[in-house]
LORO-878718 format. One line per 2 residues: their letters; for each residue x, y, z of N, C-alpha, C. Coordinates in pm, whole numbers, plus 32768, in hexadecimal, padded with zeros to 4 digits. Layout:
! LORO-878718
A) X/Y/Z/X/Y/Z/X/Y/Z  ...
END
This chain:
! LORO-878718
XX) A3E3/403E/754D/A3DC/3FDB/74E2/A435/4009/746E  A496/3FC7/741D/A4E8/3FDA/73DC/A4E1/3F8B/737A
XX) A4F8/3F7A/72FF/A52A/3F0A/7299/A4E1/3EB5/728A  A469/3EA5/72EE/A41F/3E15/72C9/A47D/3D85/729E
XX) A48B/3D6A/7325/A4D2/3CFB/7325/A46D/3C82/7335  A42F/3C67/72F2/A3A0/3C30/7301/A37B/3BE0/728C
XX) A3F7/3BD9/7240/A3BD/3B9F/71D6/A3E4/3B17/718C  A3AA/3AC0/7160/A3A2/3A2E/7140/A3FA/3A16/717C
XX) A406/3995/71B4/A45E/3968/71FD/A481/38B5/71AE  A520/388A/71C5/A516/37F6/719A/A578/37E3/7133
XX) A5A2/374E/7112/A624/3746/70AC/A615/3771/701E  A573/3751/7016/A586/3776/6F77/A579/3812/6F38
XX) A53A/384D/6FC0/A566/38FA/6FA2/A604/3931/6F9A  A63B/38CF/7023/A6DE/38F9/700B/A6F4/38CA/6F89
XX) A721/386B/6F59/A732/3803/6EC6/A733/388B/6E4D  A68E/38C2/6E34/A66D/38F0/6DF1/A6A1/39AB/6E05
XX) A6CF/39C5/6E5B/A72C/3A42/6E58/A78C/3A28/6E41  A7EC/39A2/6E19/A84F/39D3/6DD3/A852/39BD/6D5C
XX) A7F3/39AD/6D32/A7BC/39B2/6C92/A779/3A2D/6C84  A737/3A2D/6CC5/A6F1/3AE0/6C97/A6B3/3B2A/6D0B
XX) A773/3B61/6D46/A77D/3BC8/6D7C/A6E0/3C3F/6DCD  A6E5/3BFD/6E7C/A644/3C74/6E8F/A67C/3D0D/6E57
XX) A614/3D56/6E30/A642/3DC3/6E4A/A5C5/3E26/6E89  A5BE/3EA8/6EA9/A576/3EE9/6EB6/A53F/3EFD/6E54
XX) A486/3F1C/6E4B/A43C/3F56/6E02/A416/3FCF/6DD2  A474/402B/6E18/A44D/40B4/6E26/A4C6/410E/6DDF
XX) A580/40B4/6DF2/A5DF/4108/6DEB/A662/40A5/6D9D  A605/4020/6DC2/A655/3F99/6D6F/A6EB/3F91/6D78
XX) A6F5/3FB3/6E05/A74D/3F7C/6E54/A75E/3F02/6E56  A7CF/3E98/6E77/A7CA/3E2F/6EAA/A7D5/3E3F/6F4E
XX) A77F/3DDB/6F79/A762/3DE9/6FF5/A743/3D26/7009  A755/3D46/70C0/A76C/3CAB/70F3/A6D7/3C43/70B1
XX) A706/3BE5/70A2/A6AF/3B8A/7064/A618/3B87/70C0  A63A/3B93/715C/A5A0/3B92/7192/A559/3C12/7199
XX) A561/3C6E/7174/A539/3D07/714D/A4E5/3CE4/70DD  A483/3D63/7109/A439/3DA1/708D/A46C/3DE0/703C
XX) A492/3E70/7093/A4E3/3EED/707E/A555/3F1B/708D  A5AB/3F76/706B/A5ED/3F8B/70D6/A5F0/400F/7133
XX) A616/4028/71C5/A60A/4055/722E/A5F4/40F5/71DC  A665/411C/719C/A60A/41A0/7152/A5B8/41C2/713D
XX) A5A5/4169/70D7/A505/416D/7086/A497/4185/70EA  A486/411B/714E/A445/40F4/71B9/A404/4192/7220
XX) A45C/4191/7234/A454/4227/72AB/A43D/4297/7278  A43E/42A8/71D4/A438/431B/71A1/A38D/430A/718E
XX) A354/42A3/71B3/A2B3/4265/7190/A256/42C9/71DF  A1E6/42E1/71CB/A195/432B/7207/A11B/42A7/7242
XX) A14C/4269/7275/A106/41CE/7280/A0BA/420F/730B  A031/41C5/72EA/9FEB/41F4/7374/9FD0/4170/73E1
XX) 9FB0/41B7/744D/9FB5/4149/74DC/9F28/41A6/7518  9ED8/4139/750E/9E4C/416B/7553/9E40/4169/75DC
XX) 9E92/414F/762D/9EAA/4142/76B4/9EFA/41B3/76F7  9F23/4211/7643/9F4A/427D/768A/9EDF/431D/765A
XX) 9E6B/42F3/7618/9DF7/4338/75FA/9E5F/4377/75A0  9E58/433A/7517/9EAD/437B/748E/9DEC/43A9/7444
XX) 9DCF/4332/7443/9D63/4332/73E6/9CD7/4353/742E  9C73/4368/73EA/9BCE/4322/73F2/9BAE/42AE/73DE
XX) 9B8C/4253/7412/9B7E/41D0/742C/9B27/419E/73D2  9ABE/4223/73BC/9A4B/41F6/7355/9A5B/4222/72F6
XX) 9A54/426A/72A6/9A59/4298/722F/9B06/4290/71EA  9B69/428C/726E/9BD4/424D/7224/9C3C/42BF/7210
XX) 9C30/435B/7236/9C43/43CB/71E5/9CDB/43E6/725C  9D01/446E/727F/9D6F/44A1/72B5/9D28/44EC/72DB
XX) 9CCE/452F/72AA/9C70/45A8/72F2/9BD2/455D/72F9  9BB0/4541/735C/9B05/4512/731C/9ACE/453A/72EE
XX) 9A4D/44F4/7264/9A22/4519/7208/997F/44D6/720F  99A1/4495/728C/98D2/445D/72A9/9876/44EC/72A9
XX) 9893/454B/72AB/9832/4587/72CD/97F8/45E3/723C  9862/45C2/71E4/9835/45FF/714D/982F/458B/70CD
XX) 9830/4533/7107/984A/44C3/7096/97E0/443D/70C8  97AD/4412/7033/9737/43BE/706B/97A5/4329/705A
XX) 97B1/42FC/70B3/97ED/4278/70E5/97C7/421D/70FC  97CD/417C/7095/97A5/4125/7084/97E7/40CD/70DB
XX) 9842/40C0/70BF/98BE/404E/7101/98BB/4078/71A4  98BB/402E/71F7/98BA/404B/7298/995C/4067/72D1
XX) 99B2/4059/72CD/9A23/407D/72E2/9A96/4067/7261  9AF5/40A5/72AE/9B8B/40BC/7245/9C07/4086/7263
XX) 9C3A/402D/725E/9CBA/3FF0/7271/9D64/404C/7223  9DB2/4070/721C/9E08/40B0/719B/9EC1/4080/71EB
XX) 9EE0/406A/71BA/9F92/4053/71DE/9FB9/4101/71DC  9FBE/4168/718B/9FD5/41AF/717A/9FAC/423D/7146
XX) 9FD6/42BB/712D/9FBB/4338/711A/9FE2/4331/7065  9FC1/432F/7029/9FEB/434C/6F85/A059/43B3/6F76
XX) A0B5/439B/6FA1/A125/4426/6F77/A1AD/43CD/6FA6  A203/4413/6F69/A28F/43F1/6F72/A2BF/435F/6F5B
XX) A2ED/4307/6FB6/A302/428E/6FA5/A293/424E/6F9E  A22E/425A/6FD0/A1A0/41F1/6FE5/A136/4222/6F51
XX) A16D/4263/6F04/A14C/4285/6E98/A19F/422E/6E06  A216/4257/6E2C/A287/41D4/6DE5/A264/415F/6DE1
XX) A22C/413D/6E5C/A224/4075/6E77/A1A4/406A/6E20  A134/40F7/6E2F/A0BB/40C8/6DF8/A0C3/40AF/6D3A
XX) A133/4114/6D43/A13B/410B/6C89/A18C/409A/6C77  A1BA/4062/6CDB/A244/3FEF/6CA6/A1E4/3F7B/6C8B
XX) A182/3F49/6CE4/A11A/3EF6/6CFF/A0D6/3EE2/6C63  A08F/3F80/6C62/A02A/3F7F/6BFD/A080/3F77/6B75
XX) A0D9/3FBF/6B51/A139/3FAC/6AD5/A184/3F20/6AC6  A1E9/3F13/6B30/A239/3E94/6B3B/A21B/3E2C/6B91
XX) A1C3/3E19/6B94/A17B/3DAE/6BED/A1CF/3D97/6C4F  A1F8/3DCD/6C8D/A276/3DC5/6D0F/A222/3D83/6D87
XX) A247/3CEE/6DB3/A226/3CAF/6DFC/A244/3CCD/6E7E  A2C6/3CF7/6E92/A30B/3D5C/6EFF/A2BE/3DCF/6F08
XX) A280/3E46/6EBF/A21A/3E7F/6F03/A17B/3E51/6F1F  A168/3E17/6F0A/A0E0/3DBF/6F03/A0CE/3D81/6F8D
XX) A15D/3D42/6FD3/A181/3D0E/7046/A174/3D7F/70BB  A1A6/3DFA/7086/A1D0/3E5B/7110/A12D/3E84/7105
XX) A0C5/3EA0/7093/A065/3EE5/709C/9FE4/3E83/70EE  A01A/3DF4/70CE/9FC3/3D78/713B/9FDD/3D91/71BF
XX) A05C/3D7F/71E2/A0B2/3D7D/7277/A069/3E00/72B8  A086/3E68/7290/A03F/3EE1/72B8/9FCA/3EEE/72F8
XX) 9F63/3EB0/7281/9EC0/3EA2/729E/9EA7/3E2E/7308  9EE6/3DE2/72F3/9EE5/3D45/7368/9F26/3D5A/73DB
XX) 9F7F/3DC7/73DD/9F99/3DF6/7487/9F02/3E3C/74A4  9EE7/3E8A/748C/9E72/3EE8/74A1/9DEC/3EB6/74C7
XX) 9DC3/3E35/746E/9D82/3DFD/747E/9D70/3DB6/7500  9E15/3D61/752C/9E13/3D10/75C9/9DFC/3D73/7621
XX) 9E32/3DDE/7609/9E14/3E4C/7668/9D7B/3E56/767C  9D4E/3E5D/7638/9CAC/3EAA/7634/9C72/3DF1/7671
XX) 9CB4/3D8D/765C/9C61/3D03/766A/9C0B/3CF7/7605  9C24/3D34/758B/9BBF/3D22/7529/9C14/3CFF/7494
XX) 9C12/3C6B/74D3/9C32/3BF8/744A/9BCE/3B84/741C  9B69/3B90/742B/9AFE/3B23/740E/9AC1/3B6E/73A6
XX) 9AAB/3B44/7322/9A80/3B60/72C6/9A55/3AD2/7250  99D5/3AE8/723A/998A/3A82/71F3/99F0/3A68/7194
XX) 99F6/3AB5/711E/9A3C/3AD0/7074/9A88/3B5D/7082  9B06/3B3E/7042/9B49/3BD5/7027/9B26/3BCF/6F71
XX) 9AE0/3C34/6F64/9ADD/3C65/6EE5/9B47/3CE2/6E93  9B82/3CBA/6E3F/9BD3/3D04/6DD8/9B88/3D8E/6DA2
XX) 9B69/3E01/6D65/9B54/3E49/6D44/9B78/3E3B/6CAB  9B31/3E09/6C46/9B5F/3DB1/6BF8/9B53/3E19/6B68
XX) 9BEC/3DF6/6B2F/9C0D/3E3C/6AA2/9BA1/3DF8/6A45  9BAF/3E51/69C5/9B3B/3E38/694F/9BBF/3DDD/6903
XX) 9B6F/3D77/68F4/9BA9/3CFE/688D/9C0C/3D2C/683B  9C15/3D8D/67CA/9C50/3D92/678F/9D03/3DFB/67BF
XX) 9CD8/3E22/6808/9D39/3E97/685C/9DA7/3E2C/687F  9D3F/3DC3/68CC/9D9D/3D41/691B/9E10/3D18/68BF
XX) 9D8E/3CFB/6850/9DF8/3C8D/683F/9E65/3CD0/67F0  9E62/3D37/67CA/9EDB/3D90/6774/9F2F/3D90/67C7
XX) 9F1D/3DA1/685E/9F75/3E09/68F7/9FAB/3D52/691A  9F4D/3CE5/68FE/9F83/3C63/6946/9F64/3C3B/69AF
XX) 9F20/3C8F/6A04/9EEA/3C8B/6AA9/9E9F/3D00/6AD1  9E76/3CEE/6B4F/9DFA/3D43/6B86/9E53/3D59/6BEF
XX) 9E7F/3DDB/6C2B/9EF9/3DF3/6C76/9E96/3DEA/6CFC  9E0F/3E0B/6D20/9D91/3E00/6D82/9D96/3D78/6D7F
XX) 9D90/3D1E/6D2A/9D99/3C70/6D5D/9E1E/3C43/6DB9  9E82/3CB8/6D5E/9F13/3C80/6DA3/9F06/3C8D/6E40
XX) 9EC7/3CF4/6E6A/9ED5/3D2D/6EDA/9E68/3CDD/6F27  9E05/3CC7/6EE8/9D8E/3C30/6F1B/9DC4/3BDE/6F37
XX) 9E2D/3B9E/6EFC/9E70/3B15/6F12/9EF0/3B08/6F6F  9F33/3B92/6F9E/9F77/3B8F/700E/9F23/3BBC/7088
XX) 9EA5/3BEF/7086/9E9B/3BE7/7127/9E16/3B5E/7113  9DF4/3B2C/70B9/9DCB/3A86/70D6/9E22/3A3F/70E3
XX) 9E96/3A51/70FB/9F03/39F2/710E/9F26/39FB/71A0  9EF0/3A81/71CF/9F0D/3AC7/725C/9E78/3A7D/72D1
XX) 9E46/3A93/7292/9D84/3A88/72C3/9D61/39FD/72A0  9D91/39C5/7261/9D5E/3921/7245/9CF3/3929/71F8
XX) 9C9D/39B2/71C9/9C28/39C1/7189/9BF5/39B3/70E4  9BBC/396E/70BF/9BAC/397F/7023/9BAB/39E1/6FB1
XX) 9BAA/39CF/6F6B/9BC2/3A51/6F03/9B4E/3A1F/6EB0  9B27/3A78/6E8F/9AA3/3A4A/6E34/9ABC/3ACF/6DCB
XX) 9AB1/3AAE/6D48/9AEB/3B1C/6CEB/9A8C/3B0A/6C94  9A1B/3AE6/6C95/99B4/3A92/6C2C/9918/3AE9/6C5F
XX) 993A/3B3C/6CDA/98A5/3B90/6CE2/98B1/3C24/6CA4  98FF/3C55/6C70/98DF/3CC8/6C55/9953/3CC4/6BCB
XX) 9902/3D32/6B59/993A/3D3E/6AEA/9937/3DC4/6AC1  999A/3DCC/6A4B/99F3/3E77/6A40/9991/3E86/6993
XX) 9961/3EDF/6975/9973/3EC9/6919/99CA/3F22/68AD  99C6/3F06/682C/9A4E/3F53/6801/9A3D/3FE8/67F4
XX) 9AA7/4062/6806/9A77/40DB/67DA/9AEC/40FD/67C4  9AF2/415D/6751/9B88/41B4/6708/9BA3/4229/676F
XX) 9B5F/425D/67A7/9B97/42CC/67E5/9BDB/427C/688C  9C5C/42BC/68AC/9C9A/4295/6942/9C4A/4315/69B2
XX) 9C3E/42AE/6A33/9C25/42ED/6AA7/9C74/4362/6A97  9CD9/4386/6A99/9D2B/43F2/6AC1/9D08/447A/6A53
XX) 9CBD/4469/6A0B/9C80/44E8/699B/9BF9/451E/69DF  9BCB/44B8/6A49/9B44/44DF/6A6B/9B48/4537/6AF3
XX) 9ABE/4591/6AA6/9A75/45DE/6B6B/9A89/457D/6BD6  9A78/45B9/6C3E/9A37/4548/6C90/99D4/451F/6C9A
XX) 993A/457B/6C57/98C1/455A/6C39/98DC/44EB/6BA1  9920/450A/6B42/993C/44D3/6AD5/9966/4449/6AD8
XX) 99B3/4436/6B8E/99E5/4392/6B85/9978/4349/6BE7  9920/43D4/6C44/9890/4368/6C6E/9822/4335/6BDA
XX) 9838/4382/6B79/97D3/4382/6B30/97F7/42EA/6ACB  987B/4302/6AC4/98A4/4271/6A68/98B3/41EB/6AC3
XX) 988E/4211/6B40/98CE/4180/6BAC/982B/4158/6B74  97BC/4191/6B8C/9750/4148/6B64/971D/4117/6AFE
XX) 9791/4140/6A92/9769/4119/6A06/9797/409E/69F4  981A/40B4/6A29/98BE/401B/6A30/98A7/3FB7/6A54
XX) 9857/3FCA/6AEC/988E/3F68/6B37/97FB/3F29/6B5B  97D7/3E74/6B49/975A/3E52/6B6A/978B/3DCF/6B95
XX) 9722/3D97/6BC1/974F/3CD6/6C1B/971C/3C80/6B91  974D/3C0F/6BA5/9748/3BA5/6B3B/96A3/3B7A/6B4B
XX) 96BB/3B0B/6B1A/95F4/3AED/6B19/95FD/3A73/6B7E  9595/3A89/6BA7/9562/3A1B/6C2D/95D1/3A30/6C82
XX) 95F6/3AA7/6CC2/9649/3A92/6D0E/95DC/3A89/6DB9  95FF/3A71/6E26/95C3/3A72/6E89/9620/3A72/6F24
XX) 963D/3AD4/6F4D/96AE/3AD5/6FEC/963E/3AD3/706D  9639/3A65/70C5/95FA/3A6B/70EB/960D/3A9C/7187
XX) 9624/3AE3/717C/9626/3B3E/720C/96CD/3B7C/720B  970B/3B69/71C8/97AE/3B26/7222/9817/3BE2/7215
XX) 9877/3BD0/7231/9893/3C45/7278/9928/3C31/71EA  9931/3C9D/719C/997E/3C9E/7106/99F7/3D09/7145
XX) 9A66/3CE4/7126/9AF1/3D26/70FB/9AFC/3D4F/70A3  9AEB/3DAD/707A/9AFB/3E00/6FE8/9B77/3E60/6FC1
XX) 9BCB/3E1F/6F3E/9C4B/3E46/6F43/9C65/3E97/6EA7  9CA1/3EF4/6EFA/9C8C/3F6E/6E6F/9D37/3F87/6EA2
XX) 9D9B/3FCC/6E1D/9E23/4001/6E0B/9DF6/4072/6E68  9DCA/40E2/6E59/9DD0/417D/6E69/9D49/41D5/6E81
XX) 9D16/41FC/6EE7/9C90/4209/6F2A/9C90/42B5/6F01  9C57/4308/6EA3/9C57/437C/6E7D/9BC9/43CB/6EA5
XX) 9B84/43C7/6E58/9AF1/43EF/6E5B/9A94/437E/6EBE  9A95/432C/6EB2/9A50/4292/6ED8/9A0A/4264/6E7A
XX) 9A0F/429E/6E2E/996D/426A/6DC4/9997/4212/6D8F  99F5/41C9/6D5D/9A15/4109/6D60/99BC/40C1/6DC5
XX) 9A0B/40CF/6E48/9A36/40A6/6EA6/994C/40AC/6EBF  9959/4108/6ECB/98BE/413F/6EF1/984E/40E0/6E5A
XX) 9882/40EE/6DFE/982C/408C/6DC5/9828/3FEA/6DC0  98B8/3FD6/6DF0/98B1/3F32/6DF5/987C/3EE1/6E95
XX) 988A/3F5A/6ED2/9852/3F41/6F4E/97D0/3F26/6F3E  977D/3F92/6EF8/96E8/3F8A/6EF0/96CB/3F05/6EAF
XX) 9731/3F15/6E2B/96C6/3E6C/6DEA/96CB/3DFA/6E4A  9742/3DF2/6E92/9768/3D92/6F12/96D2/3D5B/6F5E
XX) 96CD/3DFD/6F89/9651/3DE6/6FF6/95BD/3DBE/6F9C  959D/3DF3/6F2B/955A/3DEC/6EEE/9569/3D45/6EDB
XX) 95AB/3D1C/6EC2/95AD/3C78/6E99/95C0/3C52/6F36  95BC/3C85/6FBF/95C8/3C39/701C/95FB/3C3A/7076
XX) 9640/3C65/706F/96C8/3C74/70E8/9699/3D07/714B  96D4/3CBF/719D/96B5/3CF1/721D/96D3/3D8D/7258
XX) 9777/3D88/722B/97D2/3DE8/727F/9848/3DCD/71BF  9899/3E39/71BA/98C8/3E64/717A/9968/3EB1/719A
XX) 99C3/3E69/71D4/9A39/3E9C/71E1/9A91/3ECB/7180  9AC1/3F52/7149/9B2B/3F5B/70EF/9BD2/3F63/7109
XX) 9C20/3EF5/70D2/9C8A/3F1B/711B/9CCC/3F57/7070  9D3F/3F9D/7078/9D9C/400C/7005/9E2B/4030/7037
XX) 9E7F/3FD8/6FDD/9EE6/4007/6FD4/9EF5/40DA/700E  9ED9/4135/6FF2/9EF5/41AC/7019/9E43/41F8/6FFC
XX) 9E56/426D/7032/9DDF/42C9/7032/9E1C/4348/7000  9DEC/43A5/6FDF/9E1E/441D/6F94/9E32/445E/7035
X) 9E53/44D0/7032/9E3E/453F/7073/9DF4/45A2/707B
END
């Protein structure tokens, strides 16, 4: 697999590259209009293929981590390893809202998925920013990534069950006990929410500790839902 030649197809994508030039997200190259990336960028990716046992299926990790970690969410979906290029696309996404990585980090998870035969999902849920973060940043880079593989899956997005609430300190200052301890402070479901059995896509940028991922799962089930899939742009190492 090379270049991801996979991408939008049709006149008004051609039209609109010669007005504003594709380029890569990672090295901002110009590159062919049906590309994500280009072939560099691409291969230098630490992108995983579960058909070739990269990952843990459940917990999501490079090394498994079920056996020391209390795990909410029932399996792990990820396009990639957090390092090198698949680290670039994740900051291009989350900083520059780069639609071109947002695309390769869907495509990724939605191969994986046909593979496994596991694309039926009730609601894909976002992993949802605190109001005020949003609206400074302009977008929820976890919705962006919601809304290309519901575009893949035919499945709804529901962004209205679970809420962030605001806090001054960033994930990246915290323990890993320090970011389980604030996921339960942050993160709670709206009022009267109710899932009634159904099987949730849960979409987070970057899968570290789990304790996001592990608390939005719980309120999930707690309000209803059945089964709890997380899919993530990359996983640490």
């Amino acid at each position: 697999m090379s270049g991801f030649e996979l991408r939008k197809s049709g006149i008004k994508e051609l039209l609109l590259d010669t007005v504003f030039p594709n380029k890569c997200p990672l090295c901002s190259e110009a590159v062919y209009w049906k590309n994500y990336c280009c072939d560099k960028c691409f291969d230098k990716g630490l992108w995983i293929r579960y058909d070739k046992g990269d990952i843990c299926r459940c917990c999501g990790h490079y090394v498994c981590r079920c056996y020391n970690i209390e795990r909410v969410y029932d399996s792990c979906y990820s396009a990639g390893f957090y390092s090198e290029s698949v680290r670039e696309a994740v900051l291009a996404l989350k900083y520059e809202c780069s639609t071109n990585a947002a695309e390769i980090f869907a495509e990724m998870i939605y191969r994986q998925m046909l593979h496994d035969g596991n694309t039926d999902y009730e609601f894909i849920v976002p992993v949802p920013m605190n109001e005020r973060k949003q609206k400074k940043r302009g977008y929820n880079q976890a919705e962006i990534l919601a809304e290309r593989l519901s575009a893949r899956l035919g499945t709804e997005i529901r962004n209205d069950l679970l809420i962030h609430s605001y806090s001054r300190s960033s994930q990246h200052d915290r323990t890993a006990e320090e970011r389980a301890e604030f996921a339960e402070k942050e993160y709670y479901t709206a009022d009267n929410i109710h899932i009634n059995g159904g099987k949730i896509l849960l979409c987070d940028d970057v899968l570290t500790t789990g304790s996001t991922i592990n608390r939005c799962a719980y309120l999930l089930k707690e309000a209803g839902a059945g089964l709890v899939t997380a899919a993530v742009c990359a996983v640490t190492l």
